[in-house]
C-alpha angles and dihedrals in degrees: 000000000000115000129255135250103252090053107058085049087054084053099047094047084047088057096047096046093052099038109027140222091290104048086039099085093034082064094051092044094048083039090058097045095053097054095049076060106053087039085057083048094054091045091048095048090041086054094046090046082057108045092051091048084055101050079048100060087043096053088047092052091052 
């Protein structure tokens, strides 16, 4: 269930009521950091997952 329009605007006026103007793009910008990070995560254990699955295969086919 994906959420409405008017309430992600609640949520945003909420945020903005509660944080300020000020605080408001140091959140996005640490928001946006940590999800390149846990992006770069996801890549590294997907490549990890591979490549033994890999070495796997190839010991079985030994």
């Amino acid at each position: 269930m994906r959420p409405g329009f008017w309430q992600i605007l609640v949520v945003v006026v909420l945020i903005a009521v509660l944080f300020g103007g000020k605080k408001i793009p140091e959140l996005a910008r640490a928001f946006g950091k940590a999800k390149g990070e846990f992006k770069k995560g996801l890549a590294e254990g997907n490549a990890e997952e591979k490549e033994a699955a890999a070495k796997k295969d190839e010991e079985a086919k030994a």
